[in-house]
BAFI-3210 file (N, C-alpha, C; in Angstrom, 3 decimals, decimal comma, padded with zeros to 6 digits):
// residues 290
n [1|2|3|4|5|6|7|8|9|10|11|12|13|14|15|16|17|18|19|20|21|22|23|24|25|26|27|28|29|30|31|32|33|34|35|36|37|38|39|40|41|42|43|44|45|46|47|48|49|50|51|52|53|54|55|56|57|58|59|60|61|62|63|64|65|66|67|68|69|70|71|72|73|74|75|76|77|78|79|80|81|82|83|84|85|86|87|88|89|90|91|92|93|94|95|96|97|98|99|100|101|102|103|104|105|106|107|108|109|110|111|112|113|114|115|116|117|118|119|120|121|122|123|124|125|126|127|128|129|130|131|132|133|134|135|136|137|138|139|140|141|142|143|144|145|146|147|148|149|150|151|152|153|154|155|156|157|158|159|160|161|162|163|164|165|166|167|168|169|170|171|172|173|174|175|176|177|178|179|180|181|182|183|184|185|186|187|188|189|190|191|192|193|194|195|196|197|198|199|200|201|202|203|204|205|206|207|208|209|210|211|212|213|214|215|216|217|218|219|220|221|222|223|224|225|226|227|228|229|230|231|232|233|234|235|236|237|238|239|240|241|242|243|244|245|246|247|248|249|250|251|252|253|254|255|256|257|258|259|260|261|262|263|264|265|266|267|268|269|270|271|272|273|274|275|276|277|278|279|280|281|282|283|284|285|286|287|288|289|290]
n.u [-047,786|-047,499|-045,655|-043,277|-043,026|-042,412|-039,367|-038,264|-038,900|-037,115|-034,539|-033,731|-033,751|-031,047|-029,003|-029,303|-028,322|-025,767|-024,349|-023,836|-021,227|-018,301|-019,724|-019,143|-016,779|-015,500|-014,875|-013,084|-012,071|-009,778|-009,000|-006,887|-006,262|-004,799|-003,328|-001,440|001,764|002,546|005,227|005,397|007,528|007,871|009,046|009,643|010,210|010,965|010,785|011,142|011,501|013,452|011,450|009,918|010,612|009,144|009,913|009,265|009,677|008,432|008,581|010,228|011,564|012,077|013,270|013,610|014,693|013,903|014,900|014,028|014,706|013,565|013,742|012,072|011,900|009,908|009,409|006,308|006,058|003,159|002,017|-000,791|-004,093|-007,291|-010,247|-009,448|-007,990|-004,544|-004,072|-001,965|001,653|005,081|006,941|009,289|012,108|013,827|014,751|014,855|014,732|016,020|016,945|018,180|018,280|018,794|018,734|018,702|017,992|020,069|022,137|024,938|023,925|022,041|022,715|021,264|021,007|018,864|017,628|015,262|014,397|013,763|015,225|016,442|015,254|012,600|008,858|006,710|003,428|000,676|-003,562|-006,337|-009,852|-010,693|-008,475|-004,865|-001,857|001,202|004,355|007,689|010,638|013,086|015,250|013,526|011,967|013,128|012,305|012,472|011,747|008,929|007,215|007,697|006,353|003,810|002,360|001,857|-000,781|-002,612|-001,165|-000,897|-001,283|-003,773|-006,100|-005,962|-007,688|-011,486|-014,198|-015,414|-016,038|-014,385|-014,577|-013,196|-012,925|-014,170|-014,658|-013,995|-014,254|-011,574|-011,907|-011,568|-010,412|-009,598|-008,317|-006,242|-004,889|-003,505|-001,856|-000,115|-000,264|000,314|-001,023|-003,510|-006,747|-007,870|-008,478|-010,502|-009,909|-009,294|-009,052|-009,968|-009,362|-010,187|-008,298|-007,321|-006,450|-003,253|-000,283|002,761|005,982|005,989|003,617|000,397|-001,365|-003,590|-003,784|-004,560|-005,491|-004,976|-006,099|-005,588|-005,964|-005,611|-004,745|-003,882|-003,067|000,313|000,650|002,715|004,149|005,083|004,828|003,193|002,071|001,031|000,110|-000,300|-001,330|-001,543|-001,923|-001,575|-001,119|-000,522|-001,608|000,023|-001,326|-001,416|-003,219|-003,717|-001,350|-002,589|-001,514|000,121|002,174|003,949|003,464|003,110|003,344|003,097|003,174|001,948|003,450|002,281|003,675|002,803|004,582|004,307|006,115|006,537|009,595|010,936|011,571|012,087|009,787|007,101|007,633|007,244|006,952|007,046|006,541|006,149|006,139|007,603|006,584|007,518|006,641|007,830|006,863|007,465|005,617|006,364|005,587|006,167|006,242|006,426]
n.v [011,702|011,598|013,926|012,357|010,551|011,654|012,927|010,715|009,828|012,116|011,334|008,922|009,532|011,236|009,211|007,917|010,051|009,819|007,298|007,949|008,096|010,386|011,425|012,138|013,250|015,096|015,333|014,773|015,574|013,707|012,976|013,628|016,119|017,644|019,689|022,134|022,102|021,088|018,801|015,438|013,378|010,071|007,023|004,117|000,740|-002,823|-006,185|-009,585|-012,044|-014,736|-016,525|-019,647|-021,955|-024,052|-025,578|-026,996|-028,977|-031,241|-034,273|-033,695|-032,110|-029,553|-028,070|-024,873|-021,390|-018,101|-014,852|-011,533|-008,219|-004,840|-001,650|001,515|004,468|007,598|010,742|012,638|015,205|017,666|018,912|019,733|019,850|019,045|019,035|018,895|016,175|014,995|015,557|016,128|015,495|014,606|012,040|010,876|008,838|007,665|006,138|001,999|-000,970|-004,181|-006,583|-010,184|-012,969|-016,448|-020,165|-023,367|-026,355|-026,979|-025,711|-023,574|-019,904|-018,304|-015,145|-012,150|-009,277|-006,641|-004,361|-001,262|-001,271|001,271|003,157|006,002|007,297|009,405|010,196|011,022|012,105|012,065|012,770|011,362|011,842|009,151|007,776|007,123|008,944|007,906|008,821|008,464|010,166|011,189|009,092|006,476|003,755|001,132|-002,482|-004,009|-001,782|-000,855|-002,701|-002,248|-000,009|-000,627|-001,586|001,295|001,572|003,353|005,647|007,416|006,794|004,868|006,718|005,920|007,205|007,605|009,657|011,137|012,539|011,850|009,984|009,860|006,498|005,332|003,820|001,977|000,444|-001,062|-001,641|-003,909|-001,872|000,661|-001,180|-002,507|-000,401|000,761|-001,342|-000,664|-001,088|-002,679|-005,324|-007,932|-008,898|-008,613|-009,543|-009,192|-007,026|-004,507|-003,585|-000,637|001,467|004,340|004,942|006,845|010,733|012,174|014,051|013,831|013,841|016,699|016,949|016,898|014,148|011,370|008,565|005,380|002,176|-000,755|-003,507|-006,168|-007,902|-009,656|-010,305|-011,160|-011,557|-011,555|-011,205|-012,343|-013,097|-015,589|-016,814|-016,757|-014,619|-015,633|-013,656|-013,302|-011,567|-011,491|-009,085|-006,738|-003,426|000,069|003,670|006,922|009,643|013,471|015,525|018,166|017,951|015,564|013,679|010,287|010,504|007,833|004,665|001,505|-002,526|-005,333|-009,340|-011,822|-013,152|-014,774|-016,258|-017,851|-019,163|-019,430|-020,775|-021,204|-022,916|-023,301|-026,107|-027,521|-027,883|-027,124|-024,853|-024,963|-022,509|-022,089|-020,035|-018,517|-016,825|-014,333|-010,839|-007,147|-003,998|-000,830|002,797|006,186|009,324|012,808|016,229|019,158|022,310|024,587]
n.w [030,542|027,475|027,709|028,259|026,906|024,415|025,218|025,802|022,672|022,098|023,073|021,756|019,575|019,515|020,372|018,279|015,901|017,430|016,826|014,052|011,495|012,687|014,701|017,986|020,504|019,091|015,570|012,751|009,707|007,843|005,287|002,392|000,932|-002,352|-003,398|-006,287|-006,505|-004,700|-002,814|-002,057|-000,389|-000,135|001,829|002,344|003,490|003,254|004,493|004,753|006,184|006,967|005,831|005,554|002,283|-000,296|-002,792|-006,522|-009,315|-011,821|-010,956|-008,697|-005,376|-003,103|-000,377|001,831|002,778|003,199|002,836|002,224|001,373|000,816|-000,404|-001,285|-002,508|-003,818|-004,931|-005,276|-006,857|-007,524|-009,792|-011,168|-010,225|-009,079|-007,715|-005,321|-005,863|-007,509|-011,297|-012,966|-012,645|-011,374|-011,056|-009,292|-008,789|-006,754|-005,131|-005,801|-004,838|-004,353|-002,239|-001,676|-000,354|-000,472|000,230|-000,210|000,298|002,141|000,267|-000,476|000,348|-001,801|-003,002|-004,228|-005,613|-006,486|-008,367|-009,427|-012,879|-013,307|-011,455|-010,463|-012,645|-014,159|-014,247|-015,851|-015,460|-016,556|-015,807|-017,503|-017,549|-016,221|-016,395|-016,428|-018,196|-018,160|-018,734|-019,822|-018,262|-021,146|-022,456|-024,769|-023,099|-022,252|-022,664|-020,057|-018,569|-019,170|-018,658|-016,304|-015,823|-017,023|-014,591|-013,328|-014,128|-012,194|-010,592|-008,346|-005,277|-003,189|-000,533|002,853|004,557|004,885|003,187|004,878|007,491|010,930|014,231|017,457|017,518|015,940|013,029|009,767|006,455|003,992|001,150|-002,632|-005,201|-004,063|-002,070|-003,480|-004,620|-002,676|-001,859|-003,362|-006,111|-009,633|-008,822|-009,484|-009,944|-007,018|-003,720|-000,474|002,369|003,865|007,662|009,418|012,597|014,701|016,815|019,125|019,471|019,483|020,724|018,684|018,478|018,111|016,189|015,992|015,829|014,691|015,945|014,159|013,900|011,959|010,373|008,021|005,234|002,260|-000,747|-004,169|-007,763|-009,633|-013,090|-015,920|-018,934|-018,994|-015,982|-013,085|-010,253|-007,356|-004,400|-000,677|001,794|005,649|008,377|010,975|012,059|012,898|012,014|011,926|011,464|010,560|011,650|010,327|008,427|007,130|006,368|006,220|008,866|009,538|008,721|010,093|009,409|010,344|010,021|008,189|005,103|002,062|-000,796|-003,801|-006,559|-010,113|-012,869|-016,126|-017,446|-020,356|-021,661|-019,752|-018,079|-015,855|-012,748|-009,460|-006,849|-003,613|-000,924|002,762|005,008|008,148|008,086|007,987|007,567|006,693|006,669|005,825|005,342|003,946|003,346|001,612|000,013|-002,611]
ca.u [-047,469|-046,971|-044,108|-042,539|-042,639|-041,489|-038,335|-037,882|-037,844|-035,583|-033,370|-033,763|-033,219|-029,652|-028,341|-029,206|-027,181|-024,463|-024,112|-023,336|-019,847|-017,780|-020,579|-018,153|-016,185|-014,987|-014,982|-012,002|-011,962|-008,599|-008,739|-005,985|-006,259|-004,005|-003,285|-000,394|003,086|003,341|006,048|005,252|008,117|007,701|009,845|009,064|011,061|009,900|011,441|010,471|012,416|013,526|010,498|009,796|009,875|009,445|009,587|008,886|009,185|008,015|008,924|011,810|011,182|013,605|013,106|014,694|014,419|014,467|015,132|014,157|014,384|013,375|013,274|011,949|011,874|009,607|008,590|005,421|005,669|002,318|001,436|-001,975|-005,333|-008,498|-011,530|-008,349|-006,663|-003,695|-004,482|-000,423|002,704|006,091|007,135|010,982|012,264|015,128|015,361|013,762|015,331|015,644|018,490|017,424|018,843|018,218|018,680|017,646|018,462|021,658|023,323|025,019|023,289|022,006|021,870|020,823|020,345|018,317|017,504|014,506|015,191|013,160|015,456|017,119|014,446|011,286|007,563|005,047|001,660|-001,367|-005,283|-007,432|-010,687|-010,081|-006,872|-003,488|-001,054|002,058|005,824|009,444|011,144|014,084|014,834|012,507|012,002|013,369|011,848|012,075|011,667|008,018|006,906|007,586|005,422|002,460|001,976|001,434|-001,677|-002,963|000,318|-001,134|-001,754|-005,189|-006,229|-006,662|-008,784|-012,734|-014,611|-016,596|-015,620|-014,208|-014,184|-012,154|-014,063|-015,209|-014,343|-014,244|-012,894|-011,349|-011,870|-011,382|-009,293|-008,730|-007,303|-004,981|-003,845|-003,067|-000,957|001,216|-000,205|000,461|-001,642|-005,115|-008,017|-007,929|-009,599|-009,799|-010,262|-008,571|-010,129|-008,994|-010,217|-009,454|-007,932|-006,887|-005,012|-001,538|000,732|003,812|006,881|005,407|002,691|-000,941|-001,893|-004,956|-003,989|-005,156|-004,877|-005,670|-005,927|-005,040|-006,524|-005,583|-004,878|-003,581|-001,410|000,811|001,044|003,554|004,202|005,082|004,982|002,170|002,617|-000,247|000,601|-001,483|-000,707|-002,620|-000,800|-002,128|-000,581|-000,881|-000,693|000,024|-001,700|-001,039|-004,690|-003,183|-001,137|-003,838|-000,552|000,966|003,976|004,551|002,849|003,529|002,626|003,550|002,420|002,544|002,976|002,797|004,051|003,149|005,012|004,399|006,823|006,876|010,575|011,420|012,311|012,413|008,829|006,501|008,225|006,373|007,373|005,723|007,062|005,721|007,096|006,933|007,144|007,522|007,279|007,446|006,340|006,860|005,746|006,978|005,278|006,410|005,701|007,176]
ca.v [010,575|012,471|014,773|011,395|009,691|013,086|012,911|008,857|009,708|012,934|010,701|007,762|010,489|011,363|007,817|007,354|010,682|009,791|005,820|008,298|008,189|011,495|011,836|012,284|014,589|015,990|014,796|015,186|015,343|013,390|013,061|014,227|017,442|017,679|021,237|022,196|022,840|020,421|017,519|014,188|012,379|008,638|005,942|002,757|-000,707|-004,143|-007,183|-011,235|-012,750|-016,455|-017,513|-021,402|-022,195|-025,321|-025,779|-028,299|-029,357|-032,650|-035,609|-033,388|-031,190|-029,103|-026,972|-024,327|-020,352|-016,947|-013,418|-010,258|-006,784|-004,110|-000,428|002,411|006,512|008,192|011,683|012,928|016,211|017,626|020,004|020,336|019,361|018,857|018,342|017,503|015,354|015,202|015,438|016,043|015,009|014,159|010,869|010,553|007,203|008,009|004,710|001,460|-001,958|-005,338|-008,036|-012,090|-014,404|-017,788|-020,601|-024,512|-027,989|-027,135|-025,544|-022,115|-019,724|-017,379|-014,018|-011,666|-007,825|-006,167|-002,702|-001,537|-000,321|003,063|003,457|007,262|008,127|010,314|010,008|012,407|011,575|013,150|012,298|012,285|011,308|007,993|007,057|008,443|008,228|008,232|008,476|007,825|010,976|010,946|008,061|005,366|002,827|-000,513|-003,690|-004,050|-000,356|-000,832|-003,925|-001,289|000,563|-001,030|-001,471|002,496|002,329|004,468|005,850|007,750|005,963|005,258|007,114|005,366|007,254|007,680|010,816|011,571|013,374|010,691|011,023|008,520|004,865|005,418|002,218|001,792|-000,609|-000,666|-003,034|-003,449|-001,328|001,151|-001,660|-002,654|000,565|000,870|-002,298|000,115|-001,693|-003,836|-007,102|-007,996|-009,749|-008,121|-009,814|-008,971|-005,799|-003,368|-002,734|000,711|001,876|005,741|004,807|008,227|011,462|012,313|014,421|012,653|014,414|018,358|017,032|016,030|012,857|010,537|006,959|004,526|001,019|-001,379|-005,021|-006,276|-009,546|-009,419|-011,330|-010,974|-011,928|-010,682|-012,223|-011,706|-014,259|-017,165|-016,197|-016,133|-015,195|-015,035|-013,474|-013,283|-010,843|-011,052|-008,006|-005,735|-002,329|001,509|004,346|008,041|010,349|013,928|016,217|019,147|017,857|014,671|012,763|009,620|010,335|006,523|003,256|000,356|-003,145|-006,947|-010,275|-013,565|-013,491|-016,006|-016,327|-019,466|-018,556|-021,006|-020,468|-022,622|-022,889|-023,989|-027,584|-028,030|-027,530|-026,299|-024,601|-024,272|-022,428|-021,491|-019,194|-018,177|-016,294|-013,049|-009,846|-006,052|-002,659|000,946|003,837|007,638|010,508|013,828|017,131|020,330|022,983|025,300]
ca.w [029,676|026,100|028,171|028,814|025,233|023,805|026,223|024,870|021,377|021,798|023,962|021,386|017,833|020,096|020,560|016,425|015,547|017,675|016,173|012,681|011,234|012,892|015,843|019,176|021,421|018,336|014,588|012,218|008,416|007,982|003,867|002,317|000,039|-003,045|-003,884|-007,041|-005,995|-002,960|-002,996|-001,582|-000,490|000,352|001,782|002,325|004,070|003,864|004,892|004,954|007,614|007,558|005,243|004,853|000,919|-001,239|-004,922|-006,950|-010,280|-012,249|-009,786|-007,716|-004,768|-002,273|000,865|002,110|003,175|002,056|003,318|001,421|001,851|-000,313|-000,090|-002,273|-001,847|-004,475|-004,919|-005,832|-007,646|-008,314|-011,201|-011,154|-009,108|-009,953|-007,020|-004,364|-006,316|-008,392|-012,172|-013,324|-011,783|-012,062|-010,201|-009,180|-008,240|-005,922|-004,806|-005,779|-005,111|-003,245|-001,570|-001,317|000,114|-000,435|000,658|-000,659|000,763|002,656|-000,579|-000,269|000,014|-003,305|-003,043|-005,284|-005,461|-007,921|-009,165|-010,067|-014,231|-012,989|-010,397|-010,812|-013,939|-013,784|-015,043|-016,144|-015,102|-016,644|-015,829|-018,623|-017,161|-015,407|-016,476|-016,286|-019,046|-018,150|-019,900|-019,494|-019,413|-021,034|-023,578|-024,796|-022,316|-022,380|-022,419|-018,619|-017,959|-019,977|-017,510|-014,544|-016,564|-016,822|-013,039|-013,152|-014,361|-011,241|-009,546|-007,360|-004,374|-002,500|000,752|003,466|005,543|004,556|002,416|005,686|009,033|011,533|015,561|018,362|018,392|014,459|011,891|008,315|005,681|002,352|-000,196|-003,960|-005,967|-003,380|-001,532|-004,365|-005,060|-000,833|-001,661|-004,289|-007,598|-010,152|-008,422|-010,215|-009,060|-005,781|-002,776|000,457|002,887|005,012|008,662|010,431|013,577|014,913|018,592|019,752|018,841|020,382|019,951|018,439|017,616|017,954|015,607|016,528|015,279|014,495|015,738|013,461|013,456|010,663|010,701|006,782|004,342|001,068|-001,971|-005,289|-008,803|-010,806|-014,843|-016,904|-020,390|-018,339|-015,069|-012,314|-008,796|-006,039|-002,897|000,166|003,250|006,845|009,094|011,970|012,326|013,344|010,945|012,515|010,175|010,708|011,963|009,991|007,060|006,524|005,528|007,427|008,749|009,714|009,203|010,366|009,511|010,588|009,601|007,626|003,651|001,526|-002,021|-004,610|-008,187|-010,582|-013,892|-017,396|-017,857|-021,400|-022,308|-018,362|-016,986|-014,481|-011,619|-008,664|-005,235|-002,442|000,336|003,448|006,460|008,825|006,633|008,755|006,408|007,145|005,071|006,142|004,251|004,196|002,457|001,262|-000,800|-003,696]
c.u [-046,939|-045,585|-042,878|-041,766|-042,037|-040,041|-037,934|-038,315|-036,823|-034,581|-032,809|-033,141|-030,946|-028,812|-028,461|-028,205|-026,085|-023,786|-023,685|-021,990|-019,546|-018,606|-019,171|-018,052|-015,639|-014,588|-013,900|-011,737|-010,527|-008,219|-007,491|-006,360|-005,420|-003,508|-001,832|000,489|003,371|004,253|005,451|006,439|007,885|008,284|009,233|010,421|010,104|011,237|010,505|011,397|012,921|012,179|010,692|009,809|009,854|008,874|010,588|008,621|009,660|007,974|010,216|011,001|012,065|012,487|013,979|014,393|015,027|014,216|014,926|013,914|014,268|013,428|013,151|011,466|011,102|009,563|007,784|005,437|004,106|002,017|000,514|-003,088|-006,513|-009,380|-010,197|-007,663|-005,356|-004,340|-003,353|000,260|003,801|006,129|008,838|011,623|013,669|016,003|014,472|014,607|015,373|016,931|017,446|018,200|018,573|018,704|018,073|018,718|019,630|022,670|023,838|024,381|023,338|021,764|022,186|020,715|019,912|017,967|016,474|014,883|014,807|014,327|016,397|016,391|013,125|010,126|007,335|004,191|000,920|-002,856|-005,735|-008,808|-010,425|-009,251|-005,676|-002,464|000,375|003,823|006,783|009,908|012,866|014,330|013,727|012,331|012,022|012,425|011,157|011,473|009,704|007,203|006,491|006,314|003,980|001,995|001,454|000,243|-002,621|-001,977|000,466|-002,219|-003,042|-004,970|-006,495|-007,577|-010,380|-013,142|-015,419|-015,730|-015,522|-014,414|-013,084|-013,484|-014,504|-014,143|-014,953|-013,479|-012,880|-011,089|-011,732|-010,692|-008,992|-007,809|-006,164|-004,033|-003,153|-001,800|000,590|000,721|-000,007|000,259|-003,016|-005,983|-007,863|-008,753|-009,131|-010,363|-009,571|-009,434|-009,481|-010,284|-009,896|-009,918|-007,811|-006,620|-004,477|-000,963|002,595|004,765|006,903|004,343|001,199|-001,374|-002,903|-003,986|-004,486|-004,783|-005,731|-005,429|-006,372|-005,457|-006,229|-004,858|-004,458|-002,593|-000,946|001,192|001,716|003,250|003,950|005,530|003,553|002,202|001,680|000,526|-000,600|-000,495|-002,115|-001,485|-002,038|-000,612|-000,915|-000,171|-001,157|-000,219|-001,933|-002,739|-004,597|-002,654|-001,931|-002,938|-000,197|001,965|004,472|003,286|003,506|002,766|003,440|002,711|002,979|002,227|003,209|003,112|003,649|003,170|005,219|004,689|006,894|008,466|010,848|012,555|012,602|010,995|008,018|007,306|007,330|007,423|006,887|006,669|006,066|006,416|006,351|007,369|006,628|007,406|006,701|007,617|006,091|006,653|005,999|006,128|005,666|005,725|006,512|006,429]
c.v [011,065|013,073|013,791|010,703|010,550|013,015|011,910|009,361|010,798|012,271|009,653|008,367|010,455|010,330|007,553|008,238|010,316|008,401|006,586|008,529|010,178|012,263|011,555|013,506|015,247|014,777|015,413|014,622|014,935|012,435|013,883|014,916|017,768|019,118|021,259|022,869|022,493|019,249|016,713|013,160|010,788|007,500|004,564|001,195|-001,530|-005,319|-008,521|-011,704|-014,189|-016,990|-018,923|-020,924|-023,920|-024,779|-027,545|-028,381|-030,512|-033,693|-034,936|-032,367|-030,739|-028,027|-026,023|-022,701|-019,580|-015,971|-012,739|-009,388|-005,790|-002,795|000,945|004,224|006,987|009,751|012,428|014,762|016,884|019,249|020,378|019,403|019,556|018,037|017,393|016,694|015,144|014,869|015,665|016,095|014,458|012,962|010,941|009,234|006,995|006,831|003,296|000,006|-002,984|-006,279|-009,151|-012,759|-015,314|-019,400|-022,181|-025,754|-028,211|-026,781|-023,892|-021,187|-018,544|-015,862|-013,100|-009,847|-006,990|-004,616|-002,357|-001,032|000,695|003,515|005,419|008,170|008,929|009,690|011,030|011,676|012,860|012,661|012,463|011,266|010,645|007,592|007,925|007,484|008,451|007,618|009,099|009,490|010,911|010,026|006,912|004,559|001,583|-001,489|-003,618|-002,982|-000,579|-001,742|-003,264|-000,948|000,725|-001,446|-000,590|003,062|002,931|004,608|006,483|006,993|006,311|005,973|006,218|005,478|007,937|009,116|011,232|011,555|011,707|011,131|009,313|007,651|004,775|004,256|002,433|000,844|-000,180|-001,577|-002,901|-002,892|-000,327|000,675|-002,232|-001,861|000,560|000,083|-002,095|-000,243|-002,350|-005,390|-006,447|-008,941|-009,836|-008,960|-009,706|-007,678|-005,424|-002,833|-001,630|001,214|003,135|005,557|006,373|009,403|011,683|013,316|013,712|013,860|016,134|018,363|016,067|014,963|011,615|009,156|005,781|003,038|-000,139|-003,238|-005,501|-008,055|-009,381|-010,438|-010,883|-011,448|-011,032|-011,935|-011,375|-013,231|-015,709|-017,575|-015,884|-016,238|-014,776|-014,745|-012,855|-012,896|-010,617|-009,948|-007,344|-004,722|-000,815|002,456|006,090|009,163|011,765|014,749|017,111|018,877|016,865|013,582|011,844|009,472|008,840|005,684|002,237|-001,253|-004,855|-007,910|-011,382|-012,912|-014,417|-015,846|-017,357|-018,154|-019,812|-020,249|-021,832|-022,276|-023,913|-025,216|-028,030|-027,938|-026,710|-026,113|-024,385|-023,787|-021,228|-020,928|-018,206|-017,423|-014,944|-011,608|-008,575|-004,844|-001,547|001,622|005,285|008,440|011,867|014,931|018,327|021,164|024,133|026,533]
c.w [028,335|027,028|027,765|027,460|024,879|024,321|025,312|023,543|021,241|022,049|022,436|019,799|017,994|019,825|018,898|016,057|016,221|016,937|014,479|012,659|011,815|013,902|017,129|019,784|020,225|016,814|013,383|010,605|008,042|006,269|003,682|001,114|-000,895|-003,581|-004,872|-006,386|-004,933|-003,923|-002,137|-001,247|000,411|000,152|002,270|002,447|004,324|003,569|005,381|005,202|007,376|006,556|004,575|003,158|000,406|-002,662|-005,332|-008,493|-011,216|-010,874|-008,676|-006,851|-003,737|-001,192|001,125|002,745|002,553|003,105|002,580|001,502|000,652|000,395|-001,357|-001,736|-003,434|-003,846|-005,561|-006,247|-008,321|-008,977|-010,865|-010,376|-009,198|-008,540|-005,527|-004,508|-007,430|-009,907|-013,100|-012,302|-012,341|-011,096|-010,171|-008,442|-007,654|-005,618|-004,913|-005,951|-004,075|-003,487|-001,116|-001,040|000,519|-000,548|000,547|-000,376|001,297|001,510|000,029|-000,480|-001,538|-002,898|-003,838|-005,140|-006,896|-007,803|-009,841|-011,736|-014,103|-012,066|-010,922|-012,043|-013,365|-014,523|-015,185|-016,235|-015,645|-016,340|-017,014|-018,596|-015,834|-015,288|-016,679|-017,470|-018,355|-018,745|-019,094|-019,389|-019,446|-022,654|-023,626|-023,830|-022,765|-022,306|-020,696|-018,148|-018,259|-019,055|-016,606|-015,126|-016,350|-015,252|-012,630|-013,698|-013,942|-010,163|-008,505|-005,934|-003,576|-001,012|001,441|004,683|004,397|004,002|003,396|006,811|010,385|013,179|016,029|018,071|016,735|013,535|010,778|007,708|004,549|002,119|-001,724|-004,513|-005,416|-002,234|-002,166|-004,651|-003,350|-000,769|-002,397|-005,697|-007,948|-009,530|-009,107|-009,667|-007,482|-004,572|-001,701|001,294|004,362|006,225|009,214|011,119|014,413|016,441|018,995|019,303|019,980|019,767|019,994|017,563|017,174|016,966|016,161|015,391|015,306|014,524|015,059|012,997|012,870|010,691|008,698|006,396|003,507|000,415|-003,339|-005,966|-009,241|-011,912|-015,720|-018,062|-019,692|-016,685|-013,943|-010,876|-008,362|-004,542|-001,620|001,367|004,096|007,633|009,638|011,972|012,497|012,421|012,391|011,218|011,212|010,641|010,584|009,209|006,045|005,627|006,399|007,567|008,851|009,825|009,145|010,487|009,993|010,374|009,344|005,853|002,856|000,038|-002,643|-006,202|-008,709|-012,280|-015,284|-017,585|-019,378|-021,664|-020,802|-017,517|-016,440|-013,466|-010,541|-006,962|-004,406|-001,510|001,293|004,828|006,989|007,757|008,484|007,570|007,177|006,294|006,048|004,613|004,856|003,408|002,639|000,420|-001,194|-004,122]
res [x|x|x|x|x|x|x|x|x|x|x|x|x|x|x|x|x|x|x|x|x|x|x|x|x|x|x|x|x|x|x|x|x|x|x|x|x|x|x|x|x|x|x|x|x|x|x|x|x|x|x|x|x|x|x|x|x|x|x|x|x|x|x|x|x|x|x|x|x|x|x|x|x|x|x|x|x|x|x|x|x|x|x|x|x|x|x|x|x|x|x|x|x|x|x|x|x|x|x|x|x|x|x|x|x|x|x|x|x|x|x|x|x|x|x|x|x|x|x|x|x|x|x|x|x|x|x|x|x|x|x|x|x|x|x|x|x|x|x|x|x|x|x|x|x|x|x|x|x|x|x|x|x|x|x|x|x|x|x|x|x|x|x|x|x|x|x|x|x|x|x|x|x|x|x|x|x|x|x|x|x|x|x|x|x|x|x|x|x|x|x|x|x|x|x|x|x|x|x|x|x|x|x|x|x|x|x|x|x|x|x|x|x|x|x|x|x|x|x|x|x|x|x|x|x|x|x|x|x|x|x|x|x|x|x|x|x|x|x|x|x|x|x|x|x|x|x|x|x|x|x|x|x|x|x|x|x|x|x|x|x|x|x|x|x|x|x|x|x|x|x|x|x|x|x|x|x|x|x|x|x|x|x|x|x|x|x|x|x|x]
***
């Protein structure tokens, strides 16, 4: 009888260690490691398809649709590193800009292409502590340039895999301000949370890769003077994060996002308009070293 119980709790200790994060056929630290003198390059496509909109303001209201595509290429330059993570850096903004076309009550349609004002300039990022300062380089920064600006006040983007050893079948989420930064920045009052679940590895492309696919809630504004937009993205998608560089070469996400921007226009109003539709984006990264 004792032999027996002894047996049932070794059996019963087993089944508890294995229910621990990175218990499996094999467990894989899939953080990413910052070391000085790598590059980071990272592109990034997103597109909102055909989205419904209405706007509305005083007693008038219109319908109609919008299209918009964006795409941006940074690269992360890093200086120095501190505990794994970047602590200087240059930022290069290769490419950063977006096409709309839109679309209201059967008029022609509008479209638009914009630029970000960073687009072709650099940063310098430093840490000091918690916060990173970072400056223009080059001449002063404009008005608009200054706007970008302030969005960067953590430019280095969140991880999105966990500070603890993962295996196949293992789940985690991200919430809070490492899911804001995940989202690129500049939104505030964050709500919401990121699920990812580590399906497989593969090898993809001559590189072995951690499957990971993430199912997406989130929430947030942006405020400027007179100016407040909430946007809300649901999306499922799979990121391929690299065993061995701990970078993702490709994620991929799809969904529904919605937009409401509600503007005071002078001597004319409240503006309000809402847009909703399917949105797609992809994001590889690339790393080197110098």
């Amino acid at each position: 009888m004792t032999l027996f119980l002894s047996r049932t709790y070794f059996l019963l200790f087993v089944l508890y260690l294995c229910c621990l994060p990175g218990c499996g056929e094999k467990s894989y630290d899939l953080q990413l490691a910052v070391e000085a003198g790598e590059i980071y390059r990272v592109e990034s496509d997103f597109r909102l398809e055909n989205a419904d909109i209405e706007i509305s303001q005083g007693t008038e209201s219109a319908t109609g649709s919008q299209t918009l595509t964006s795409r941006e290429v940074f690269e992360y330059d890093i200086y120095e590193a501190q505990n794994s993570q970047p602590n200087s850096m240059k930022i290069s903004f290769l490419e950063s800009w977006q096409k709309q076309n839109l679309q209201i009550s059967g008029n022609e349609p509008e479209m638009t292409d914009e630029i970000s004002p960073l687009q072709a300039r650099t940063l310098l990022c430093k840490k000091s502590g918690k916060y990173w300062k970072s400056e223009l380089v080059g001449n002063n920064p404009t008005a608009e340039q200054t706007e970008v600006l302030n969005a960067f006040l953590d430019p280095w983007p969140a991880d999105l895999a966990p500070d603890h050893a993962v295996s196949v079948g293992d789940s985690w989420v991200v919430t809070g301000d490492a899911l804001g930064r995940l989202a690129g920045g500049g939104l505030q009052n964050i709500d919401g949370e990121l699920k990812a679940y580590f399906e497989q590895v593969i090898e993809r492309n001559g590189t072995l890769c951690a499957v990971i696919s993430v199912q997406l809630d989130l929430s947030g504004t942006q405020t400027t003077e007179n100016n407040t937009r909430t946007v809300k993205f649901s999306a499922e998608g799979l990121t391929y994060r690299s065993v061995s560089d701990k970078i993702d070469l490709e994620s991929k996400l799809s969904g529904t996002m919605t937009t409401r921007i509600s503007e005071e226009i002078p001597s004319e109003g409240l503006l309000i308009m809402i847009s909703q539709g399917p949105f797609t984006f992809r994001e590889t990264t690339t790393k080197t070293k110098y």
